[in-house]
N, C-alpha and C positions, 0 to 999 in steps of 0.2 A: 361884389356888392351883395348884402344880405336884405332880400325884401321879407316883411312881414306881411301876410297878407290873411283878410277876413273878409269873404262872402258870404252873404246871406239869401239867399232867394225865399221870401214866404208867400206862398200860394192862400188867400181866403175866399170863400166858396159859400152862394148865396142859399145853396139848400145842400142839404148832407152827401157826400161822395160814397157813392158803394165799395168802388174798387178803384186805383190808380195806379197809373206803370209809368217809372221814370227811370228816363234814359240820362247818365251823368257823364258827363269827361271831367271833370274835375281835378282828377290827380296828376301835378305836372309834369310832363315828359322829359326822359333822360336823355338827353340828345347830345351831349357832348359841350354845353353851352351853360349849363347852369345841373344842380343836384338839390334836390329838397332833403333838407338837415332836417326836417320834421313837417308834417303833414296828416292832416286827420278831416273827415267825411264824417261830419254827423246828419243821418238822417232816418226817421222809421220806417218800419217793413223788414224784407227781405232782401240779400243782396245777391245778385250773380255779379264776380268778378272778371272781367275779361281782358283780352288786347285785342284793339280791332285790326283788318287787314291796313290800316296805316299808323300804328304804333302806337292807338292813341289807347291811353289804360284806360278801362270804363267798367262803369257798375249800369247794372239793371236791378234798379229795387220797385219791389211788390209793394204796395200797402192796402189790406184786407182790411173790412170792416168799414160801419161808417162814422166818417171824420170833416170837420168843416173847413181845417186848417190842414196847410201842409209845412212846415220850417224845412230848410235845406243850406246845412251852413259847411263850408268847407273854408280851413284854419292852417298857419304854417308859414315854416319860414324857409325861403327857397338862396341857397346862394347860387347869384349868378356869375358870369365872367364879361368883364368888359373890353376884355383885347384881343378879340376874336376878327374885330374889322367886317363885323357879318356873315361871317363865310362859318357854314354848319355842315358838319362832314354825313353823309345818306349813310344810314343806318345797313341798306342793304334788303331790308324789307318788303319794300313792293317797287317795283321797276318807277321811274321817273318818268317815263312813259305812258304811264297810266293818267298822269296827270296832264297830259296833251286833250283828252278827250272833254269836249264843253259838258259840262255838267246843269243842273234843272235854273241856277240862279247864274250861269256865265256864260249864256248863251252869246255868239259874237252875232252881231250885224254888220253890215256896211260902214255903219258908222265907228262903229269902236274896231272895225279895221282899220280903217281912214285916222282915227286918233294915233293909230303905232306904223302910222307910214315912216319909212327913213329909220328907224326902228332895228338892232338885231340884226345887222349885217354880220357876215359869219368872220370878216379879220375886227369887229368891232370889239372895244373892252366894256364888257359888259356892267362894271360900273356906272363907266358914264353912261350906258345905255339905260341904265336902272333908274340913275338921275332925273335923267330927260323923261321917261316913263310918268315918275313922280309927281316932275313940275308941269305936265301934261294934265293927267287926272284931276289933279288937287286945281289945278284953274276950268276943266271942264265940270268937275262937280263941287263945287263951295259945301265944304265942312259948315252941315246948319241941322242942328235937331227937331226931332219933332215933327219930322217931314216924308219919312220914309215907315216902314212895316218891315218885318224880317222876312215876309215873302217876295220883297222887290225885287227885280232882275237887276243886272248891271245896263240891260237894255233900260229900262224905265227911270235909273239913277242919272243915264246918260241925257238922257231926254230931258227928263227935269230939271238938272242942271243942277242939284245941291242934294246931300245927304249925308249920311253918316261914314265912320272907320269903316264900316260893314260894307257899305256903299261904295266907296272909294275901292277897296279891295276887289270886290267884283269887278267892277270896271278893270282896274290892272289886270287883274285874271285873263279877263276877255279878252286884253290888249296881246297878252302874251300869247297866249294860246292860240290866238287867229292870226303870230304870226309864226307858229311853229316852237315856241318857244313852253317847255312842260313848268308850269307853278300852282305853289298848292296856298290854300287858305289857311290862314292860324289866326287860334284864338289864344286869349289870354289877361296877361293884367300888365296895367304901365303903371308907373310912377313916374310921376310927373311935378318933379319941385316949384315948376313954377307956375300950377295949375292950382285953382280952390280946392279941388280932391283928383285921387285918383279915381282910376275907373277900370272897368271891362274894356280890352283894345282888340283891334283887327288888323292883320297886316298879313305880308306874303314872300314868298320864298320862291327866288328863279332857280332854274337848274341852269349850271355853267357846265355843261358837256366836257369843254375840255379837262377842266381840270377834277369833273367827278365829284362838284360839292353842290352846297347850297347858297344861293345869296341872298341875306332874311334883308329885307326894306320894311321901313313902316312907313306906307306910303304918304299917312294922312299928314305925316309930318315932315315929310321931305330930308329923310335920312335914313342911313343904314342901321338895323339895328342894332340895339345894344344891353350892357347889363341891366337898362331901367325895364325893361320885358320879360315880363317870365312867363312859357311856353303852354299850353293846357293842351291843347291837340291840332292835328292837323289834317287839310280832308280839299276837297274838288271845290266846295265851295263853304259855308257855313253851316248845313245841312248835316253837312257831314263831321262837322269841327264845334257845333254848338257845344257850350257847357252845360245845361238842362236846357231839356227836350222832353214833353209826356202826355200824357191821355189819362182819361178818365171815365168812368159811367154815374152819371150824375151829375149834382152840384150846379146847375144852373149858370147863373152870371159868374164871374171869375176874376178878383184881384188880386193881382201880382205887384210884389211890391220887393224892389232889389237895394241892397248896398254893397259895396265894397268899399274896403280899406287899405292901401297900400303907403307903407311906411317904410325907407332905405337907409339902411346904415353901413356906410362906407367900410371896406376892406383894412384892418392894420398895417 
């Protein structure tokens, strides 16, 4: 599947910014799952290009001087693969292990142990273990907008009892992780044909030990993933997997205003 995809992020700023520092993931991940046929990052300043210790490509850009707007648009058309059955081969990068440890948004409790009880038995097949995960979460926390901050816990999602992809994914996290089981957060975009628009999505990736891969769920939707997904970064929790992330000196109040566009045109 080839998705065409268009974000915009514009930052507007009620009194003039001196300096600002924005942290980007933006540019889609090679993972064996999908390849961007084209891709382009417009935005001003300076750029430092990197890869962080989880694979994910990322730009640090500067912008000096003072400005009341910021535009932040990244463009492209990614093809993906849809007969994968979810399973994403580990790059080799940073141990799987690493992603055992609770991180600042996936802290476990009692309670989101208690959610992945019966959970992850070691002859269990970890599909249907993923499943049952899914149809867990998504009944302990109701997909509802407008309800959650991007600093929530999974602890605080669980409490409430409703929130976002973002939310949802935590929560999984936390399920896994408290019970031995290493999974990382991903960010990215869905296409969604039978939605009003596409959007920014969130979803998660178990490690299957045995077999030495990965198994991509999106959880909010209670399926494996697929080629409607294409991959931006991955990380402990969102923190770490955000698409823009930044600071500033100055500028007062601060509105942010996002789109995305995601459009699918089927394989020949």
């Amino acid at each position: 599947m080839k998705l065409h995809i268009r974000h915009r992020t514009v930052y507007r700023y009620a009194a003039p910014v001196a300096y600002s520092i924005q942290l980007l993931r933006l540019v889609p991940r090679e993972d064996g799952v999908q390849h961007a046929l084209s891709w382009h990052v417009d935005v001003p300043g300076r750029r430092c290009l990197q890869t962080d210790a989880f694979g994910n490509r990322s730009q640090l850009v500067t912008v000096e001087g003072t400005h009341t707007e910021l535009a932040i648009e990244a463009h492209g058309v990614v093809d993906t693969r849809d007969d994968t059955g979810g399973w994403i081969v580990d790059d080799g990068r940073l141990s799987p292990l690493a992603y055992l440890s609770a991180s600042t948004l996936t802290q476990p409790n009692d309670a989101l142990a208690q959610l992945g009880e019966g959970l992850f038995s070691p002859d269990a097949d970890l599909i249907a273990d993923a499943q049952q995960l899914m149809d867990r979460v998504t009944a302990a926390v109701i997909y509802r907008t407008g309800v959650t901050g991007v600093a929530d816990t999974a602890q605080d999602a669980l409490l409430r009892g409703e929130g976002v992809c973002q939310d949802q994914a935590h929560v999984a996290l936390s399920v896994c992780r408290a019970a031995g089981i290493p999974a990382r957060y991903v960010s990215g975009y869905l296409h969604d044909a039978a939605a009003a628009h596409s959007a920014s999505h969130a979803w998660i990736d178990l490690w299957d030990d045995a077999r030495k891969v990965w198994l991509s769920c999106d959880v909010t939707h209670r399926r494996l993933a697929a080629g409607n997904l294409c991959r931006l970064a991955v990380g402990r929790d969102y923190l770490d997997a955000a698409p823009v992330r930044g600071m500033r000196r100055g500028g007062g109040e601060e509105e942010m205003s996002v789109s995305v566009q995601v459009s699918a045109q089927q394989q020949q």
